[in-house]
N, C-alpha and C positions, 0 to 999 in steps of 0.2 A: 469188082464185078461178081464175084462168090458170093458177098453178103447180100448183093438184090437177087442173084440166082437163088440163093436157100431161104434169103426170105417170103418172097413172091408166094409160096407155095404154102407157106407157114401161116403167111395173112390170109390167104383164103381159105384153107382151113379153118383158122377163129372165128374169118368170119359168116361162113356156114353154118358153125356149131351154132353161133350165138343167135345167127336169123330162124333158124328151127328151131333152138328151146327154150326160143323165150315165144313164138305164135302159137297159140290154141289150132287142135286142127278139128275142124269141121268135117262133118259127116252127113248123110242122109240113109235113111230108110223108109220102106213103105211095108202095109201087110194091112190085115184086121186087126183090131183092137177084142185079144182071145181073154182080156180081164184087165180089172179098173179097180185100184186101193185108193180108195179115196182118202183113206187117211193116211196110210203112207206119200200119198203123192206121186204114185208111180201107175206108169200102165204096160202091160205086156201083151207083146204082139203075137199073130201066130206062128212066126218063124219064132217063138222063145227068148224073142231079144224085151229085157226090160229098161224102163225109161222112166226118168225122176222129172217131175215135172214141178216149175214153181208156181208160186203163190199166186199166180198175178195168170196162170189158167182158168177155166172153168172147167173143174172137174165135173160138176154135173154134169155140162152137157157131152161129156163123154160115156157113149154106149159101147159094151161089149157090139162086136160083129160091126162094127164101123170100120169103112176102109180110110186107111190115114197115107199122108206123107208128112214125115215130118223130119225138122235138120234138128243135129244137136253136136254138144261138146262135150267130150270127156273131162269135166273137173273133178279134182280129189278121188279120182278112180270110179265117179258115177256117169252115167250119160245122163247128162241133163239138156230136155228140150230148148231149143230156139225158138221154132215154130212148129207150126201143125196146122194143117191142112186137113180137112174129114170129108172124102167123098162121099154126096149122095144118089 
């Protein structure tokens, strides 16, 4: 009975660890759109939070003073968009 008593505890620990660091975690944000690098791919909001945006956006049609919401993930230490929403 010891061994399932000090297992029991040990198995869910592993597997916790393993269900959180292997899931991307998801996020959202909203503000205006305070600047747009269109060649970097990135745009920054007016709360100062910046965001990597891919290929497969349209950076045109993104304007400075546009209200956004938009979700995104943190990969390789960047936030990169999911989506984006532009209120008008």
């Amino acid at each position: 009975m010891r061994t399932v008593k000090g297992l029991l505890p040990a198995l869910f620990f592993a597997a916790s660890v393993a269900f959180f660091s292997g899931t991307a975690m998801a996020a959202d944000d909203e503000g205006t759109i305070a600047s747009v690098d269109r060649e970097a791919l990135t745009i920054t909001l007016d709360n100062g939070n910046t965001y990597k945006l891919s290929g497969e956006f349209d950076v045109e049609a993104l304007e400075e003073g546009a209200e956004v919401v938009l979700a995104y993930d943190n990969v390789g230490g960047e936030n990169m968009v999911t989506d984006l929403v532009i209120y008008e």
